[in-house]
N, C-alpha and C positions, 0 to 999 in steps of 0.2 A: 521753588520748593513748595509744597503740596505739604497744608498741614488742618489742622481741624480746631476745633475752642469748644468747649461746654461750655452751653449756658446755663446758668441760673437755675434751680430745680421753680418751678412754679410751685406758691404756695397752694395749700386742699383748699378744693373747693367750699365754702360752705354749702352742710347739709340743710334742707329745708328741713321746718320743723313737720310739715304735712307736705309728706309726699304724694302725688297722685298719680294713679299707672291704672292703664286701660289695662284688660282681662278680657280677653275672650274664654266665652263661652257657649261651644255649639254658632248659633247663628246670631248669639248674641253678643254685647260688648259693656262690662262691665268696669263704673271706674269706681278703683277701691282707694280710701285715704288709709295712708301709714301713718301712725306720730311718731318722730325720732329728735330722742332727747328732750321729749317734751309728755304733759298730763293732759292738756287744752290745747287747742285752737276755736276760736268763731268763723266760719268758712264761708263763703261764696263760690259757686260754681257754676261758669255761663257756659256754652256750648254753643256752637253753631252745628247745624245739621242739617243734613240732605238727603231726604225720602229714611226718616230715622225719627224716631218717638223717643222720647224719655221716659223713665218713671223709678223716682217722680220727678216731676218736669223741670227743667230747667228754668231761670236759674233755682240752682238749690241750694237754700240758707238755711246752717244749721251749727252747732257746737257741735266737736267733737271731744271723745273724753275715752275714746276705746281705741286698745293700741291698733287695731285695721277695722277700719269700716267702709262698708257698702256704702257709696255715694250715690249713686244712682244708675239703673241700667238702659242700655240706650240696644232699641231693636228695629230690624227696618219696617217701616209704614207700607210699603207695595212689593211684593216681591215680583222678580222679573229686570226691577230697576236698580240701577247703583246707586248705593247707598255710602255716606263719606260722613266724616265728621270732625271738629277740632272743638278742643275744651280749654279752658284757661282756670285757674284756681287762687281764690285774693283772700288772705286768711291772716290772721293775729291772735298772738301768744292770748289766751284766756278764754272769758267765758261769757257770754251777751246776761243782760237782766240783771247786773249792778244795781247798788244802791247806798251812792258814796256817800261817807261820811265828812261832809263838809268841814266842819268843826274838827276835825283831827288834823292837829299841830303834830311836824315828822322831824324826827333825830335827824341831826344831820350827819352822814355816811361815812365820818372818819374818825381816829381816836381824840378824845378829847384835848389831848393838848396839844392836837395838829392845826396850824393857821395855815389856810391855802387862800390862793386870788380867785376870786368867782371870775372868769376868762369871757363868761358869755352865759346871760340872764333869759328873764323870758323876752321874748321880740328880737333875740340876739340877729346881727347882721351877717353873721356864716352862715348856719346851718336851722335856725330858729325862725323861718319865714312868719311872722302872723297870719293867723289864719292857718294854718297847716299843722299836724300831726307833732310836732315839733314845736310848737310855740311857746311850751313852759313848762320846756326842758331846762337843767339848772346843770353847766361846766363848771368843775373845780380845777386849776391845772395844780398839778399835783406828782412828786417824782414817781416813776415806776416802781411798781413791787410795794406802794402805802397801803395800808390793811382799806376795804372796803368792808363796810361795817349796814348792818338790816337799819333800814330808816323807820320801821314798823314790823308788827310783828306780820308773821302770814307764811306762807306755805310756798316753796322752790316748785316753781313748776314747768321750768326750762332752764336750758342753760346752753353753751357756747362755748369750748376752751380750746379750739385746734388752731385756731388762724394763728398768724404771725406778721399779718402784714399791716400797714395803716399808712395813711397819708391825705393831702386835704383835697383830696379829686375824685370823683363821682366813682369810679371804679373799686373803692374801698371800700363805698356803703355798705355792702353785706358781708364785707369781710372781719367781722368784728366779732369778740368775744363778750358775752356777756351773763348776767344772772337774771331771770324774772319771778318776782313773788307776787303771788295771789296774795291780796288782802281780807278778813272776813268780810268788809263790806262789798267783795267782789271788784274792788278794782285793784290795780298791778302797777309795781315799779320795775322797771327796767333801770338795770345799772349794766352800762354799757363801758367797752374800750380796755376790757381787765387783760393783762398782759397775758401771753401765752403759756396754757395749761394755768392761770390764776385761777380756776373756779375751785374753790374750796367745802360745798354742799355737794347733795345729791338732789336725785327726782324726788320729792314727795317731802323732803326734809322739813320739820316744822323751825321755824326762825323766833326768834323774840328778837324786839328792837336792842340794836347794839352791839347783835351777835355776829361773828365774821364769817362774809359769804365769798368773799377771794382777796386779788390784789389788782391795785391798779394798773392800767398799760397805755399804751396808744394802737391799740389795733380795728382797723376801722377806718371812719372818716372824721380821721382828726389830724388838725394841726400840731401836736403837742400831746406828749405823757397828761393825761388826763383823766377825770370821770365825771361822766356824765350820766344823771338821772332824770329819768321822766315818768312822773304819776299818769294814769292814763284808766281809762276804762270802756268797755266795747258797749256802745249804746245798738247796735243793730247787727243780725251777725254778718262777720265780714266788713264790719265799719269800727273804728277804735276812735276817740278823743284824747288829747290830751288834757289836765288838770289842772288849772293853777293852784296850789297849796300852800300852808304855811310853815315856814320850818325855823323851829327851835336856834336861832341863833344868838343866843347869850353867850357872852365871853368866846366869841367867833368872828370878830372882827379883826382884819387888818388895814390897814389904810392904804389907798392908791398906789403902783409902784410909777405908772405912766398918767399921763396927761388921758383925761378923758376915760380911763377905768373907773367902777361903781364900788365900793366895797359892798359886801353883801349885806351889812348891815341895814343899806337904804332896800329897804321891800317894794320889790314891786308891783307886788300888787295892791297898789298904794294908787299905780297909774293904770292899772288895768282894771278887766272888769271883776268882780269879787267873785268866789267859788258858787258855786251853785249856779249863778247866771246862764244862760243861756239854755241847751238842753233839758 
């Protein structure tokens, strides 16, 4: 017998926030960035090229903050000869030339008389490598659909709410929903993993600390219904940091449920190096 099975619809792709698309024009080749669902990006854009100019040259580091822009036009150097070319584009939500406000103690992201397990601190051993991008990042697990609430005040200037899928393997990374705010001292939180369709701002929307920006989920690269924030700020464009910071945890303690869990009471950056350090 001869018969058939659907599979699975795939979930949507995620949308980059800067998109980049070659354009011709005439005998030239034009790459333009889009922002979608997004105010900022700090960009980087390398090229390889063969009998082909830039201008302006490659690589090209710059912020972006207009909904399409001319990135740079690439024309050939000899005519007569073939000319070819590939580009690649390494970019993060904001805006380079920060200037963090060390000394600012952040709300912490839930309502006040939620008690959640901090799941994984800074240096955490899932996804928190030291030294990487990720290092002091701060998991709360937390059921689905908890109110995710501004750790500070500052300005929505991306967002994330189509995906649906999450789990703890590499192919989930970009699958994830999220919110990002600018802060006025120009650096950004990301609150990542908010369940599908959770985003509850818009582009541009101004926040005050406490005010709600969605709901929790597991969508993403996570083990577990969860949210996870990370302070961060773009020190050169196309390069981002993350921040260690301090946050407001009074009467936000609970105590270990397993062997070898931190509650969040114990800070730490107690054992790391103190904010401002380094950069």
């Amino acid at each position: 017998m001869l018969g058939s099975m659907a599979g699975a619809a795939e979930p949507p792709a995620p949308k980059p926030f800067l998109a980049v698309t070659p354009e011709a024009r005439g005998g030239e080749v034009v790459l333009v960035g889009k922002l979608q669902d997004c105010l900022c990006v700090s960009a980087e854009i390398t090229a390889e090229l063969t009998n082909m100019r830039a201008t302006p040259p490659v690589p090209v580091q710059r912020d972006v903050t207009e909904a399409r822009t001319t990135l740079t036009t690439l024309r050939p150097a000899e005519k007569g000869k073939k000319s070819n070319y590939t580009f690649a584009a390494r970019f993060f939500v904001g805006r380079s030339g920060s200037r963090p406000d060390y000394g600012h103690v952040y709300r912490v992201p839930f309502p006040p008389v939620a008690r959640f397990r901090l799941s994984q601190g800074y240096a955490g051993n899932f996804s928190h490598d030291p030294g990487s991008p990720m290092e002091f990042a701060v998991d709360w697990a937390m059921p689905e659909g908890t109110q995710v609430l501004a750790a500070r005040d500052g300005t929505v200037v991306a967002f994330r709410a189509d995906q649906t899928a999450g789990g703890p393997t590499e192919e989930f990374h970009d699958r994830v929903n999220l919110v990002v705010v600018e802060h006025p001292d120009g650096t950004l939180a990301e609150y990542l993993h908010l369940r599908p369709g959770g985003v509850a701002v818009k582009l541009g929307q101004k926040v005050a600390a406490g005010d709600l920006l969605g709901f929790s989920g597991a969508t993403g690269y996570a083990r577990e219904p969860q949210l996870q924030v990370r302070i961060y700020r773009i020190y050169a464009p196309g390069r981002d940091e993350g921040l260690p910071v301090r946050w407001d945890t009074r009467d936000r303690y609970e105590a270990p449920r397993k062997f070898g869990e931190l509650p969040f009471r114990l800070d730490p950056l107690r054992f790391l190096r103190e904010p401002g350090a380094g950069r």
